[in-house]
PAZAPA-4460 file (N, C-alpha, C; in steps of 0.05 Angstrom, whole numbers, plus 32768, in hexadecimal, padded with zeros to 4 digits):
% residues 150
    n_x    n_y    n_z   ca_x   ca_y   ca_z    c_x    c_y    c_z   seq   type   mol
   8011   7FE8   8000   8000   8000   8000   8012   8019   8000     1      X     A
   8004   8029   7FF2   801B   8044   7FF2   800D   8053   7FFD     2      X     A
   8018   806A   8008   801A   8084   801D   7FF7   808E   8010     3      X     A
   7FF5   8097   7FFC   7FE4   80A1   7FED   7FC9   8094   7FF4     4      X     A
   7FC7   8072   7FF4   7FB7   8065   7FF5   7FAE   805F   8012     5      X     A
   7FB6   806F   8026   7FAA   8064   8046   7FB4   8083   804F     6      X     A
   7F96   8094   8057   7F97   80A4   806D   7FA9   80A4   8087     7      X     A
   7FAB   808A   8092   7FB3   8087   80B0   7FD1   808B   80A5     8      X     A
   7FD2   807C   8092   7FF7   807A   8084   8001   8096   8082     9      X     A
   7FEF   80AD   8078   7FFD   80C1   8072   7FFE   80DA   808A    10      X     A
   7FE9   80CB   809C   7FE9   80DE   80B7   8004   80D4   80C9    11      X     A
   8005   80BE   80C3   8021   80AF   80D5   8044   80C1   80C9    12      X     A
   8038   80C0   80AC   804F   80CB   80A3   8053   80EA   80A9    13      X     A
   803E   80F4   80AA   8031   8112   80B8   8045   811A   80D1    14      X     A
   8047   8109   80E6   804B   8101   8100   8063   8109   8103    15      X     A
   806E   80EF   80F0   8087   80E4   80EF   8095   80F9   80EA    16      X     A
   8093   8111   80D6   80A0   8125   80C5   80A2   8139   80DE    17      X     A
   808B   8141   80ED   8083   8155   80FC   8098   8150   8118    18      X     A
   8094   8140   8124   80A3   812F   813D   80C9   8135   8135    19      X     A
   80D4   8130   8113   80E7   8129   8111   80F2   8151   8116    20      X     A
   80DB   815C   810C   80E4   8181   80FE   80E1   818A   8115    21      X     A
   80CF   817F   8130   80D6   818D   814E   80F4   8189   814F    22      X     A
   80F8   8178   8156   8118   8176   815D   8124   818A   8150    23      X     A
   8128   8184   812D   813A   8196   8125   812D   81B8   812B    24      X     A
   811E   81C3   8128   8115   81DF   8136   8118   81DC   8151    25      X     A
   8118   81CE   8168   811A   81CD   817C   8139   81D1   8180    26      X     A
   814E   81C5   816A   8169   81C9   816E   8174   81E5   815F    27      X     A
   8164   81EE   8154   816D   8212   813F   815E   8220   8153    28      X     A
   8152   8221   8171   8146   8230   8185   815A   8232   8191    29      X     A
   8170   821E   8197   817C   8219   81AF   8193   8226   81A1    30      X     A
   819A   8224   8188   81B4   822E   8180   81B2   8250   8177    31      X     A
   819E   8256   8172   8193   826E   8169   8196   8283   8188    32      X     A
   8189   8274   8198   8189   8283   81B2   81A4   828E   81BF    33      X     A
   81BB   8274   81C0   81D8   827C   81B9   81E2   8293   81B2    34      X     A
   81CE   82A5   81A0   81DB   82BF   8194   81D8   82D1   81AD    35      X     A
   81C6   82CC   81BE   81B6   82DA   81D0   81C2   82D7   81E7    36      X     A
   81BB   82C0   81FA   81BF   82B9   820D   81DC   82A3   820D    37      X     A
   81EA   82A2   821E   81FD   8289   8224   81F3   8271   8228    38      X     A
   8203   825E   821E   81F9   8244   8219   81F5   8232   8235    39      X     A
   8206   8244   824B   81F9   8238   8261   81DD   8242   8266    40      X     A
   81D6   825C   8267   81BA   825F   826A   81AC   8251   8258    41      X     A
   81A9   8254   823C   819D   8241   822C   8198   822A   823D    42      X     A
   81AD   8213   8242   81AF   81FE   8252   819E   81FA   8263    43      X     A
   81A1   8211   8276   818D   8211   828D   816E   8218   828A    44      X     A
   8165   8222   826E   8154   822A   8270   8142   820C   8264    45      X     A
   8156   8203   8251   8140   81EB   8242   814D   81D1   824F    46      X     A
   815D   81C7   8262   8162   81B7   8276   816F   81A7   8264    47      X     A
   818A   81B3   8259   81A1   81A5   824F   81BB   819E   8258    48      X     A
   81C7   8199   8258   81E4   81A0   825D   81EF   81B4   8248    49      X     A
   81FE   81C8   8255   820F   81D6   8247   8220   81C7   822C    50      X     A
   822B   81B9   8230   8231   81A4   821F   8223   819B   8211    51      X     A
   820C   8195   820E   81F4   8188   81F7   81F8   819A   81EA    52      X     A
   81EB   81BB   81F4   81E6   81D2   81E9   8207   81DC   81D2    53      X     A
   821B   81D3   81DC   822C   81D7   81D1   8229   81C7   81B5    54      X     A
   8224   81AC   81BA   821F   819B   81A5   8206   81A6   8195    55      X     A
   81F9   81AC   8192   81DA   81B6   8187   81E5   81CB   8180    56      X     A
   81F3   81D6   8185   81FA   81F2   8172   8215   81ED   8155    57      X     A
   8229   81DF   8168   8238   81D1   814C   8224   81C6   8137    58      X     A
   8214   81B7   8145   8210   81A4   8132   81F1   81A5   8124    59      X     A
   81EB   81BC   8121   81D0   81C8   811D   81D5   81E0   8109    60      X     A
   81CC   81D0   80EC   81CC   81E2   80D2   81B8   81F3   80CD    61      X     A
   81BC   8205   80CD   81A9   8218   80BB   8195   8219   80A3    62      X     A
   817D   8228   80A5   8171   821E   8085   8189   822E   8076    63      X     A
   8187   8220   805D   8191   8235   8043   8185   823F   803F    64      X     A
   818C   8263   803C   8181   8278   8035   8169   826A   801A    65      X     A
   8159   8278   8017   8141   8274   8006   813B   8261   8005    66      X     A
   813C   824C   801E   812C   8231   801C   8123   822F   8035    67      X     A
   8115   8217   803A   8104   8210   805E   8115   81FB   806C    68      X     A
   8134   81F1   805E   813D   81E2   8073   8157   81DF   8065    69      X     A
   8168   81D7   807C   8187   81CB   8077   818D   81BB   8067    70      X     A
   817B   81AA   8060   817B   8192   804A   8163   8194   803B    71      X     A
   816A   8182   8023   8157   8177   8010   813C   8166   8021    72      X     A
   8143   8150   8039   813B   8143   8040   812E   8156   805B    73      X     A
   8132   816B   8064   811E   8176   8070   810B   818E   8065    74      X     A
   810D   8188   804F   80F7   81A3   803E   80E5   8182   803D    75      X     A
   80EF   8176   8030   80DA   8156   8033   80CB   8157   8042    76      X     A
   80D3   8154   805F   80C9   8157   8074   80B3   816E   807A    77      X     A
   80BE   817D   8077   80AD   8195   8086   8095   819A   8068    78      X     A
   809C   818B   804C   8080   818B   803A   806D   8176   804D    79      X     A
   8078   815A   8050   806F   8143   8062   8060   8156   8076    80      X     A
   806C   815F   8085   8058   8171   809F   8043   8184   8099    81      X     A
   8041   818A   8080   8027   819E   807B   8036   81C0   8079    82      X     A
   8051   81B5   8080   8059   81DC   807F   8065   81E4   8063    83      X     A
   8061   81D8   804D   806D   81D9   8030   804F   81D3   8021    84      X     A
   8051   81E2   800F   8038   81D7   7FF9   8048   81C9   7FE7    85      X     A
   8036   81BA   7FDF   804B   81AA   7FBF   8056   81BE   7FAF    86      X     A
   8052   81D3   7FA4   805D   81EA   7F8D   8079   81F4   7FA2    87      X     A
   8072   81F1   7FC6   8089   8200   7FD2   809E   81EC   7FCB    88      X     A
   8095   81C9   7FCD   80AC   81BB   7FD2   80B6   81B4   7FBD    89      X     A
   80AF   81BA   7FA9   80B8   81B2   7F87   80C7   81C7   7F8A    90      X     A
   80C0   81E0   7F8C   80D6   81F2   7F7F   80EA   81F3   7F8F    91      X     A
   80E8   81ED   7FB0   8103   81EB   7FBD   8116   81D1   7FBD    92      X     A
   8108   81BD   7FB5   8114   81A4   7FAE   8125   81AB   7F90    93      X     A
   8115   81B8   7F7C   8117   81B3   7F6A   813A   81CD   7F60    94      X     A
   8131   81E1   7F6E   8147   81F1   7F6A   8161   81F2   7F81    95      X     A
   8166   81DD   7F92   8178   81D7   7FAB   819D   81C5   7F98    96      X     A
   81A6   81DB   7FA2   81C4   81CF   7F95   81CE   81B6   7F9E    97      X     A
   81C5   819F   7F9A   81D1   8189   7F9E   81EC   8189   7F97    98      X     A
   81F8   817A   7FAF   821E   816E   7FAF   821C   815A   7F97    99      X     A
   8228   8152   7F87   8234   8138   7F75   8232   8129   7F84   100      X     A
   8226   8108   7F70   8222   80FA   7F8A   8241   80E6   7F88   101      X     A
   8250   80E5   7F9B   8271   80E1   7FA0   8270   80C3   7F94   102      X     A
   8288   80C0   7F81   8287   80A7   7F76   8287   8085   7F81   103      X     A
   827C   807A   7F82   8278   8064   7F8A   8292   8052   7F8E   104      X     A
   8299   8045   7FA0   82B5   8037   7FA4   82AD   801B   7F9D   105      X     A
   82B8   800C   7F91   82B4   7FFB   7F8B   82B9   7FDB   7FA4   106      X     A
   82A4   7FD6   7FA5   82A4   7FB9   7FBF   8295   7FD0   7FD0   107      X     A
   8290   7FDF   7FC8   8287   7FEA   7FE9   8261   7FEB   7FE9   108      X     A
   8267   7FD8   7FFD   823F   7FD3   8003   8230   7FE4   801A   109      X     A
   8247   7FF2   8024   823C   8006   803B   8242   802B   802A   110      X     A
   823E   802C   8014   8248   8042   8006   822C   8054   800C   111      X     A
   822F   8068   8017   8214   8081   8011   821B   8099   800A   112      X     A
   820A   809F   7FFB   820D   80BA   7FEB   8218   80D3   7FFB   113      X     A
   820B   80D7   8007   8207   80F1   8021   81F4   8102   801D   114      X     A
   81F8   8111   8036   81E1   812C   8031   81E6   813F   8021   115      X     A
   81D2   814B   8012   81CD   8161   7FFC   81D4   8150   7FE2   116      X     A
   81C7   8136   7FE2   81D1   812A   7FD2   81B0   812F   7FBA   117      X     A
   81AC   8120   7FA2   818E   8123   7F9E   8186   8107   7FA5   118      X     A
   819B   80FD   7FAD   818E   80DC   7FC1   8177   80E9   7FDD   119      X     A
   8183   80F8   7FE9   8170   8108   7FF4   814C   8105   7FF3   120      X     A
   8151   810E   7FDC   8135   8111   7FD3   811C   80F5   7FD1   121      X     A
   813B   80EA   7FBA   8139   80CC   7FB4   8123   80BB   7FCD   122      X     A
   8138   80BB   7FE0   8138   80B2   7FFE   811D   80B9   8011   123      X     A
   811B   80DF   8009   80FF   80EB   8016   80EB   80E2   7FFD   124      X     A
   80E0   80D4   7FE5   80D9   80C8   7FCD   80CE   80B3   7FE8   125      X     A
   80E5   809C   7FE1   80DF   8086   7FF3   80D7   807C   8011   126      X     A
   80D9   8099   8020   80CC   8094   8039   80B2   80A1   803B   127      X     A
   80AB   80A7   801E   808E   80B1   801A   808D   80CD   8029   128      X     A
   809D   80E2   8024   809B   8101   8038   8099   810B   801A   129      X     A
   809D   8107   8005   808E   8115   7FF0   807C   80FC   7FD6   130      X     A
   806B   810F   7FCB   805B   80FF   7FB9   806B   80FC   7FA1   131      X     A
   805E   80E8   7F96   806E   80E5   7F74   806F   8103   7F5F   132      X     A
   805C   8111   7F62   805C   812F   7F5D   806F   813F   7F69   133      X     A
   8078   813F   7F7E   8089   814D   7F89   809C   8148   7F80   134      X     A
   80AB   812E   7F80   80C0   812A   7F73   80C0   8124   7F58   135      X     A
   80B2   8127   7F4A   80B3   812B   7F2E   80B4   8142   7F26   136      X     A
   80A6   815A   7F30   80A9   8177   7F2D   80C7   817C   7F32   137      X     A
   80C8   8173   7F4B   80E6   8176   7F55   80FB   8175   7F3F   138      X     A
   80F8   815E   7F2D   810B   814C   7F20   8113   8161   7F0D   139      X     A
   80F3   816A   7EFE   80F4   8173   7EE4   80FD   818D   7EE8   140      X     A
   80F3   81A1   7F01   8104   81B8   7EFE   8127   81B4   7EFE   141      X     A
   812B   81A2   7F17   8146   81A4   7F1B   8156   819A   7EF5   142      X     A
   8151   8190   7EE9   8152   8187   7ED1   8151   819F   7EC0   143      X     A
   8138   81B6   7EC7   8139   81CD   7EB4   814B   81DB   7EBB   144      X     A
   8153   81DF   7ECE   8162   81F3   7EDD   8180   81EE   7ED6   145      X     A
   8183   81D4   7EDC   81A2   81CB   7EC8   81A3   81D2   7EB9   146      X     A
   8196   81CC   7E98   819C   81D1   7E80   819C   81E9   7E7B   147      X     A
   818A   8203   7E8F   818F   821E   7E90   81A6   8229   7E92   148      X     A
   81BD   821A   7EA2   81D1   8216   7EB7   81C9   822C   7EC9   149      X     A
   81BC   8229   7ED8   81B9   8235   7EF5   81C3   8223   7F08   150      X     A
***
């Protein structure tokens, strides 16, 4: 059964997307505040260790300017959660500078692409956080936009 074909399936995936985008906004609060307050207060205020808070700010990317998230795979997401319309997530999927995807080693069965890859997408495709429309819009702009060379 696919996503499309079961209500409960696409509210789960609803969930799933929403639950995953607290965290990451919950961690660009904590690092954002940083500019403001010290990371021990931070700490103390949302019942961390200074040290977590240290960690959550290294390690807590930013959206890219003119998009809704750090990755390919969280504009997915946040379409998945209801905060993207399909026309938002095509055109940010579809115009997002993907890395080359790094050449394959040969024997290697643990080989993955990485992030900002358009496996990305591929990946948010297959865990059902966008529709076959989405990533086909996606495809075809990113496709126009090459041969433009943009």
């Amino acid at each position: 059964m696919t996503i499309a074909e079961s209500p409960k399936a696409r509210r789960l995936v609803r969930a799933r997307a929403r639950m995953e985008l607290a965290s990451i906004d919950f961690n660009r609060e904590v690092k954002t505040a940083t500019v403001e307050l010290t990371q021990t207060r931070v700490a103390s205020i949302v019942k961390l260790t200074q040290a977590r808070v240290s960690q959550i700010v290294a390690g807590t990317p930013l959206p890219v300017s003119g998009f809704s998230g750090a990755t390919p795979r969280e504009i997915a997401q946040r379409f998945a959660a209801g905060e993207l319309t399909e026309d938002q997530a095509i055109d940010e999927l579809g115009r997002w500078d993907y890395s080359p995807k790094p050449a394959v080693a040969p024997f290697d069965d643990l080989w993955e692409p990485g992030e900002g890859t358009w496996a990305d997408v591929e990946q948010a495709w297959d865990d059902d956080l966008i529709a076959d429309e989405v990533y086909e819009g996606a495809r075809l702009l990113r496709g126009s936009l090459s041969k433009a060379g943009k």
